[in-house]
N, C-alpha and C positions, 0 to 999 in steps of 0.2 A: 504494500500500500504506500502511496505515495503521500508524502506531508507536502500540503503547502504552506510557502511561507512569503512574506510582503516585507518588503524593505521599507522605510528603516527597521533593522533589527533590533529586540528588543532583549536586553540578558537574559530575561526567562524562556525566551523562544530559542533560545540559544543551549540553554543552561536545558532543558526539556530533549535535546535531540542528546543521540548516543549514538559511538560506531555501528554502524551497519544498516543505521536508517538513511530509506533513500527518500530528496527533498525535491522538489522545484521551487525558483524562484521568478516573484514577480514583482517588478517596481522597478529603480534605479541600479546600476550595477557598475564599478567603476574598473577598468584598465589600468594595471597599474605592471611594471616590469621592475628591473635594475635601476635604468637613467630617476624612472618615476619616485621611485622610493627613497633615492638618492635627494633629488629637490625637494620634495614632501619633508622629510628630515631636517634641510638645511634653510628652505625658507619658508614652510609653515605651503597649509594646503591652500586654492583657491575656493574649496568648496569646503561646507559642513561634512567628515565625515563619520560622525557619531553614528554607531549604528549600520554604518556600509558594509556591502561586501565588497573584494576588491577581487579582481579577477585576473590571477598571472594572465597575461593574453599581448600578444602581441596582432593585433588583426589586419588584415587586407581589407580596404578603405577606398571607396571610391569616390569621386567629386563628381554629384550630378546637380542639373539643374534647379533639385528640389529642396538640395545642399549633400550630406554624407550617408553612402550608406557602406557596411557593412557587409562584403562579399564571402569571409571566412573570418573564424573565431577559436582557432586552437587553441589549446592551453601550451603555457611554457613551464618548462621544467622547474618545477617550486623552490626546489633547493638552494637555487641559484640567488636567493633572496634569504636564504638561512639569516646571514649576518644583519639583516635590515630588520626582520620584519616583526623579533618583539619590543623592539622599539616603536614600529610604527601601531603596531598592535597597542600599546599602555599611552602613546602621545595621543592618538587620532580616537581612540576607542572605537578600532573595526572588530564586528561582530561576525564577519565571516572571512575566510577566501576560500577560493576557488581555484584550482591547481590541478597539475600531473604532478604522480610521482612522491609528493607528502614533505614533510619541512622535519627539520631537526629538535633532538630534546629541549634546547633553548625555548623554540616557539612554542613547543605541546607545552612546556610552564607559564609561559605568557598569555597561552589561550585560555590555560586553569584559571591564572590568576586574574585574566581582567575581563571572560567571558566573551570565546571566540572561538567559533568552529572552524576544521579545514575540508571542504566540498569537493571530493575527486571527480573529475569531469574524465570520459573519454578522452583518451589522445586521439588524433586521426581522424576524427568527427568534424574538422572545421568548417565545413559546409552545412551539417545537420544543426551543431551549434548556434550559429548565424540566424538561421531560421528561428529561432525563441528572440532575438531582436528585433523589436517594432520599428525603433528608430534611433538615429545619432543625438540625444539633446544638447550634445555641447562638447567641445573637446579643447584642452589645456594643454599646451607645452609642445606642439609642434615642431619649434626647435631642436628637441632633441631627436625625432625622425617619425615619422609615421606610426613605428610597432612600440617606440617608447614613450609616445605622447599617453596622457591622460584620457582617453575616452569617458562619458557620459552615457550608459547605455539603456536606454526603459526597456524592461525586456516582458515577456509574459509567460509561466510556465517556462522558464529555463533551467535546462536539465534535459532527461533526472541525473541527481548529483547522488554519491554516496558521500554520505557522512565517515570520514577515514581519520580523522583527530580531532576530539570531544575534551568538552570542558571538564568531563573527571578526570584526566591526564592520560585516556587511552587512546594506545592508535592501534589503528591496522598494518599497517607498515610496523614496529613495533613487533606488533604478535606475528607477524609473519617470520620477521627473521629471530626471532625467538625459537619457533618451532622449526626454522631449518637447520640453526646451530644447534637443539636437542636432537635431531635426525642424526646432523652429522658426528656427532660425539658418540651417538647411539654406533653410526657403522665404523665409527671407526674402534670402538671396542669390542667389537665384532671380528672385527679386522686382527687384533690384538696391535694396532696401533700405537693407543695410546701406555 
């Protein structure tokens, strides 16, 4: 069953979801990369984001007549924002992201402590994705290039996301190599190994 959920998020809506519930999301959704989190950081955001999700994404952007749309919407590899992102998580109070791939034990404590989930998206989906975007409302920081600027996204029903790092300090990623390194410990004393 699917949760829906409306942006701005609220901690209890947040604080309610657990690994392995799957969400959509409808309302406002921000683009945020490396360059983005870097500025956010250094001079404070353009917008309110209390309550945002932000969405690793680098997306394919087109200029038409009616202003930006939105041709693809992959996710970028979350990790790549280890070092930024419980920072921006306890400055900004974002209540969600939205990623491939899952973030580091630093952020699963910044998510506990300041109430913020991480939403694993398909990789490879950039075209399916795109289609849960209504429209562009606005986009910030251009400067820094197309896939690093700031998007403004209203989206409807976007998803479905699994819920992969929850505010009680569990992840998915987590328990997965958890139980690969008990496998592997398992054959290798099997092996006589160890």
């Amino acid at each position: 069953m699917i949760k829906r959920i409306t942006t701005p998020l609220k901690d209890k809506d947040v604080r309610d979801l657990k690994i392995g519930d799957i969400v959509s999301i409808t309302g406002t959704i921000y683009t945020a990369r490396d360059e983005t989190h870097l500025r956010l950081l250094e001079e404070g955001s353009p917008v309110d984001l209390e309550g945002a999700v932000i969405f690793h994404c680098g997306p394919i952007v087109e200029k038409t007549d009616e202003g930006w749309e939105i041709v693809a919407a992959g996710p970028t590899t979350s990790s790549r924002m280890n070092s930024l992102e419980p920072k921006t998580i306890e400055r900004f109070k974002i209540r969600g992201i939205i990623g491939k791939g899952g973030m580091d034990s630093n952020t699963l404590e910044a998510m506990k402590e300041y109430g913020c989930v991480y939403l694993a998206i398909t990789g490879g989906a950039a075209l399916l994705a795109a289609k849960s975007i209504e429209r562009v409302e606005s986009v910030y920081w251009l400067d820094l290039s197309m896939p690093e600027a700031m998007w403004v996204l209203k989206v409807k029903d976007f998803g479905p996301l699994v819920v992969a790092m929850d505010t009680k300090g569990e992840s998915i990623y987590a328990n997965i190599d958890r139980l690969v390194q008990e496998r592997l410990l398992k054959i290798e004393k099997e092996l006589n190994l160890v």
